[in-house]
SERO-4910 file (N, C-alpha, C, O; in steps of 0.05 Angstrom, whole numbers):
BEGIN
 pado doro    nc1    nc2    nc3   cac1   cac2   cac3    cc1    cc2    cc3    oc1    oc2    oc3
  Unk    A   -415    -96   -304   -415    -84   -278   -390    -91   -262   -380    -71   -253
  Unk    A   -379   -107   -258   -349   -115   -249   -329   -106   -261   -307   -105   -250
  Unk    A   -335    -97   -291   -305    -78   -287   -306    -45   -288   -295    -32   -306
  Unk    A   -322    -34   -266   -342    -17   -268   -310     11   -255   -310     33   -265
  Unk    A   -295      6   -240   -284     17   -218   -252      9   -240   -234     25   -235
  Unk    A   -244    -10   -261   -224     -6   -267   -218     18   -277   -194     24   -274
  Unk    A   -235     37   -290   -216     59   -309   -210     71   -282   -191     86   -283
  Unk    A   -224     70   -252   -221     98   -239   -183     86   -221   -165    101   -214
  Unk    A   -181     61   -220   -156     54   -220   -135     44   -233   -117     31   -222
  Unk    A   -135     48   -253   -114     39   -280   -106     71   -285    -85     75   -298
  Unk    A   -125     96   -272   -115    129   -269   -105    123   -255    -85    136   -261
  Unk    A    -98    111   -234    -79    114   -207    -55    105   -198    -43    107   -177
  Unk    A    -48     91   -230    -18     78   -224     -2     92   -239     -8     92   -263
  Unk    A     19    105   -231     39    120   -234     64    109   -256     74    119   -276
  Unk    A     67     85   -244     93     64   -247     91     32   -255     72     20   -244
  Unk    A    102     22   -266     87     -6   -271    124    -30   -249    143    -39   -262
  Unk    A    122    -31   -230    126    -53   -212    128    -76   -212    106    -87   -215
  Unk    A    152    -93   -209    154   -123   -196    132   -129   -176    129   -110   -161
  Unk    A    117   -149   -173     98   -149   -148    111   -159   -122    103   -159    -99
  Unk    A    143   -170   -138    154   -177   -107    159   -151    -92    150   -150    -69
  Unk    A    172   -129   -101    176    -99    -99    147    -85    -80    148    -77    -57
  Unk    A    119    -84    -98     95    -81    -87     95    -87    -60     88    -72    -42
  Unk    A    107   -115    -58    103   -136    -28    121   -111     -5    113    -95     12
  Unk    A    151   -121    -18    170   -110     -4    151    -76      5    146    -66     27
  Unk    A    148    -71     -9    139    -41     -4    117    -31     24    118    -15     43
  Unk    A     99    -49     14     78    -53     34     85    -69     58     71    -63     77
  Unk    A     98    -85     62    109   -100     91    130    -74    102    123    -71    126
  Unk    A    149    -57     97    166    -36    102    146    -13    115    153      1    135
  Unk    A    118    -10     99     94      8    109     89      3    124    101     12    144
  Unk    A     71    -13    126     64    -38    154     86    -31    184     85    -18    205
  Unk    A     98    -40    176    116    -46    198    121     -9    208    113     -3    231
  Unk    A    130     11    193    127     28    202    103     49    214    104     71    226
  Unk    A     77     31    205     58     40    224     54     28    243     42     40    261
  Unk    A     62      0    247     65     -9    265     75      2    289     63      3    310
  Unk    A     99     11    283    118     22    305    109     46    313    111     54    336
  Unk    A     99     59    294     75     93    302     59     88    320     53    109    333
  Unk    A     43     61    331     22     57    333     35     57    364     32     73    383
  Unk    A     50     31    362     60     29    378     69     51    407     65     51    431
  Unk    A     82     65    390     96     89    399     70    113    413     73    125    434
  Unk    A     52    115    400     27    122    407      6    116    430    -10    130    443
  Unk    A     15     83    431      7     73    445     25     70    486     15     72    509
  Unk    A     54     66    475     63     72    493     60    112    517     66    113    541
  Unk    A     53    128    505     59    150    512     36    152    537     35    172    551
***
């Protein structure tokens, strides 16, 4: 039962990645929804 959900995401990786890269990637996201939010928030 726990590895119930791997095949439906081991379909969903495109590319195989450094996890420092992964990191980098997702802190760059972050931060730009951040500033969306932000910006959203200011109006």
């Amino acid at each position: 039962m726990v590895t119930y959900f791997v095949g439906q995401g081991v379909g969903l990786v495109e590319q195989v990645r450094p996890a420092a890269q992964v990191v980098q990637d997702f802190k760059l996201e972050f931060a730009e929804a951040v500033g969306r939010m932000n910006d959203l928030v200011a109006e």
